[in-house]
N, C-alpha and C positions, 0 to 999 in steps of 0.2 A: 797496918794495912788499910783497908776499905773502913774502919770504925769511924774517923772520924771525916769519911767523905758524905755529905748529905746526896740524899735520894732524887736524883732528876725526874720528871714525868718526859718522856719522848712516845711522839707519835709515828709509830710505823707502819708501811705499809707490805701488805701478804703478796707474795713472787706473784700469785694469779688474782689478783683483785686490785681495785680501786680505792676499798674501803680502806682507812688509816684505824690502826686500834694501839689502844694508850700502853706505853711501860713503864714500869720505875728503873732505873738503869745507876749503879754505882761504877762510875771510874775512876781510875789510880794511877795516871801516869808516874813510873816512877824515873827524873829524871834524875836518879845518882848515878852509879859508876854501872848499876845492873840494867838500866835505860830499857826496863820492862813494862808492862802492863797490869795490874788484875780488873776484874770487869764480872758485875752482878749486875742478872736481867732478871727482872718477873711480872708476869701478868698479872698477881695475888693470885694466882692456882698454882702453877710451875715457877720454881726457881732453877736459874744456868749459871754457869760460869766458866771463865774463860781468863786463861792468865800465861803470859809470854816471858821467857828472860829475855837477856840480848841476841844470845844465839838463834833465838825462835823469830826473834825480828828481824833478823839481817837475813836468814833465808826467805821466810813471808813475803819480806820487801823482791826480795830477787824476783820472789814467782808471779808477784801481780804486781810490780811495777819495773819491770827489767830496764823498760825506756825513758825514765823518769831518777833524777838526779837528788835524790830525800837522803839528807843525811839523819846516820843513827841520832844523832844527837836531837834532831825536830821532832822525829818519829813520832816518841809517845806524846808530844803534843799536839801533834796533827791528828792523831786517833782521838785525843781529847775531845777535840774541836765537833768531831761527829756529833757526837753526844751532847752540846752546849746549847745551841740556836735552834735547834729542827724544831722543837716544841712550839716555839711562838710563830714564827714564821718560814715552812716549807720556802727554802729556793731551788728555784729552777736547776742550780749550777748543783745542789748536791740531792744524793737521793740515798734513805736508810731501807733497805728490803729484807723482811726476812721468811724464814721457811722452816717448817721442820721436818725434818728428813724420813724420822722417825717418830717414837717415843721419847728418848734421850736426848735429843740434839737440838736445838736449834740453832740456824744458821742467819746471820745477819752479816748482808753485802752493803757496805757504802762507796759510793762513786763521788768524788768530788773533783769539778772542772778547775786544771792548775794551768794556767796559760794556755796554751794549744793541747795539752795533752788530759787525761783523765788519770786521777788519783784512787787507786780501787785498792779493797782491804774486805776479807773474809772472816769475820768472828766466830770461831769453830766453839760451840758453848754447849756443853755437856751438863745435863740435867744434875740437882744435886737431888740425892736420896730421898732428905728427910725433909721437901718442903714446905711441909706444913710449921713444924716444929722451926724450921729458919725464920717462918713469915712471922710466926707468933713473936720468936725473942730480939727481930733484927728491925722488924717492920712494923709491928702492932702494939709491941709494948713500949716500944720509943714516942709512938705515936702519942698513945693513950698518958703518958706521964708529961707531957706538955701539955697535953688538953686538960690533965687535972690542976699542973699550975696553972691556970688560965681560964677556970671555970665561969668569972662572971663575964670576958671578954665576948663569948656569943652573943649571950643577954641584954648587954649593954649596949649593941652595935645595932643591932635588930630594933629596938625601941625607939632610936633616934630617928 
């Protein structure tokens, strides 16, 4: 699944504000015969997720983009694509929003301009329980075991 997807930094923006605030975001288009998704968000406080089979995609697609011609087959790469570029440089043509609804949920809306028409997707991402204990063994200890390989690389960079 998502193990051996590395961690994106994307900057997002809150449904009511201007300000952009940073996430780590794992995606997994899967484009085998299940032409699904799975999909990890976290601020480093809250961890979400969010994962489609085909069936989940073919209706999704129906409801937010009925006039819009996306075959199953691009799908999970086109949701890919969200997630790739927004970090270094925000474009005009696409826009990541999110919100949370409640406690449990956060919601992230992307719009991406495709010819004349707009490409829109709803990421419905339900909080997981135990996010502290995820950040530690998914996100802090991975981190931490390449910085110990790597211990005089700080050092050595900084001197010069």
């Amino acid at each position: 699944g998502l193990q051996g997807c590395l961690w994106r930094s994307v900057l997002m923006r809150p449904h009511d504000s201007q300000d952009s605030q940073m996430f780590y975001v794992k995606f997994q288009p899967d484009t085998g015969k299940n032409r699904g998704y799975s999909l990890i968000v976290t601020d480093l406080v809250s961890v979400w997720q969010n994962t489609a089979d085909r069936r989940t995609l073919v209706s999704l697609n129906l409801t937010y983009n009925p006039q819009l011609d996306v075959s199953l087959e691009m799908l999970p790469m086109l949701l890919n694509e969200c997630f790739e570029d927004l970090s270094s440089s925000q474009q005009a043509s696409e826009t990541l929003v999110f919100r949370t609804d409640d406690s449990h949920t956060l919601l992230i809306d992307y719009k991406k301009k495709m010819s004349l028409l707009n490409f829109l997707w709803q990421f419905k991402c339900e909080k997981i329980d135990q996010s502290a204990l995820f950040l530690r063994d998914f996100f802090i200890r991975p981190l931490l075991a390449v910085v110990s390989l790597h211990p005089q690389s700080s050092s050595s960079s900084s001197s010069s």
